[in-house]
N, C-alpha and C positions, 0 to 999 in steps of 0.2 A: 949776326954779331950781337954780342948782348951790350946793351945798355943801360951804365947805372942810372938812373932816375932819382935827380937829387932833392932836398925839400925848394931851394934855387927855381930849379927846373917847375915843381909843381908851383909855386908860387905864380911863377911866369904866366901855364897853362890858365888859373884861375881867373887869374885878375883878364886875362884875355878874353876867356867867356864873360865874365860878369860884367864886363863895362861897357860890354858891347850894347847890353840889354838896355833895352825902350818899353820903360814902365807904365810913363804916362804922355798924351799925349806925339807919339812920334820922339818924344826928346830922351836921350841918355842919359840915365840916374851916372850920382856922381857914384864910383867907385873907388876904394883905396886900398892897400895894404897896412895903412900904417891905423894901428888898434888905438889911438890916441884920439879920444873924442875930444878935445879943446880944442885940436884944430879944425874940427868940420865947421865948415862957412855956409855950404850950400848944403839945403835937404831938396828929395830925400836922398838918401846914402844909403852904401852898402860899405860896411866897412869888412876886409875879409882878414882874418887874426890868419899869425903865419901857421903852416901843417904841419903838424907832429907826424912824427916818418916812425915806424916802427918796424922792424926787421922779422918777417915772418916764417922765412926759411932760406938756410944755406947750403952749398953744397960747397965742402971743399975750404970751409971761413969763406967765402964770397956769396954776399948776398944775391937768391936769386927771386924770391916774391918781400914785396913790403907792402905794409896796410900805411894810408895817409889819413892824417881825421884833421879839419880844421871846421873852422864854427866862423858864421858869416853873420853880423848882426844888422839887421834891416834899420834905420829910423825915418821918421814918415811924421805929415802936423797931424793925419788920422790915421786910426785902427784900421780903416780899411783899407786903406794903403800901405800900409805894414805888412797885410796879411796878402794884397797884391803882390809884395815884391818879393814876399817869400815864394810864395807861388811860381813864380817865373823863375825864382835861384833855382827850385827843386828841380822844374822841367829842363834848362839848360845843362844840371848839371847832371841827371840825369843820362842827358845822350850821352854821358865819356865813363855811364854805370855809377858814380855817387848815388849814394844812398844817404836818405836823411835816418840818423839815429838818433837824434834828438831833438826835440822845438821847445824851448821854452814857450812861459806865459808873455801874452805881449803886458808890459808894464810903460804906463809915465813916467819919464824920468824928469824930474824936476827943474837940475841944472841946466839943460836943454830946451826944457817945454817942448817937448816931443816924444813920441809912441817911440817904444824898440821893442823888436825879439832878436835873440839868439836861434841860430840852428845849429846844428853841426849833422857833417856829411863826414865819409868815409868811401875808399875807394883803394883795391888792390891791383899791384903795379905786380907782373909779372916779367922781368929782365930777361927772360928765355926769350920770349915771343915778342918785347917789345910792345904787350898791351895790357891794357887795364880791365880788371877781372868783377865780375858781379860778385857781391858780396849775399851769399845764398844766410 
């Protein structure tokens, strides 16, 4: 039976993998959805911006592949720890076929006093089969 796969749904997925992750020491990085840096209390974080859903083929007006792209921004009190936790987003999300197609530069951010990169991943959802396709 086919299932639509909504941006809801992928949201769900993400925040599931990523917050599970133990960056440093044994302990859980904070995770969130919400792209709002005034509220982070606790580093370091992963903040994950909601997914853009894009419609890549129909059959019949009913979507049956979609391409997802969302951007996951790390911050961390150092650059190597920035560069750790991207490491670990890549490899988690990896196993569900995300691909990173972008990484920013890690930059200071001032109001913070804290290291961030941006990444952004990608990943196609295939409604026939109910699974998530490599992005070749």
């Amino acid at each position: 039976m086919m299932k639509e796969f909504t941006i809801k749904d992928m949201s769900a997925l993400l925040y599931e993998k990523l917050s599970k992750l133990k960056d440093f020491e044994d302990k859980q990085t904070e995770t969130t959805l919400d792209t709002s840096q005034e509220k982070i209390t606790t580093f370091p974080c992963r903040l994950i911006n909601p997914p853009l859903e894009f419609i890549e083929k129909t059959q019949n007006a009913i979507p049956i592949r979609k391409k997802f792209q969302t951007k996951v921004e790390h911050i961390a009190i150092s650059q190597a720890d920035v560069i750790e936790m991207a490491n670990n987003t890549d490899l988690e999300l990896r196993k569900i076929h995300f691909v990173k197609t972008l990484s920013e530069s890690i930059i200071y951010d001032e109001k913070l006093q804290k290291y961030k990169q941006s990444n952004t991943y990608e990943v196609r959802y295939n409604m026939i089969f109910n699974t998530f396709e490599f992005i070749k």
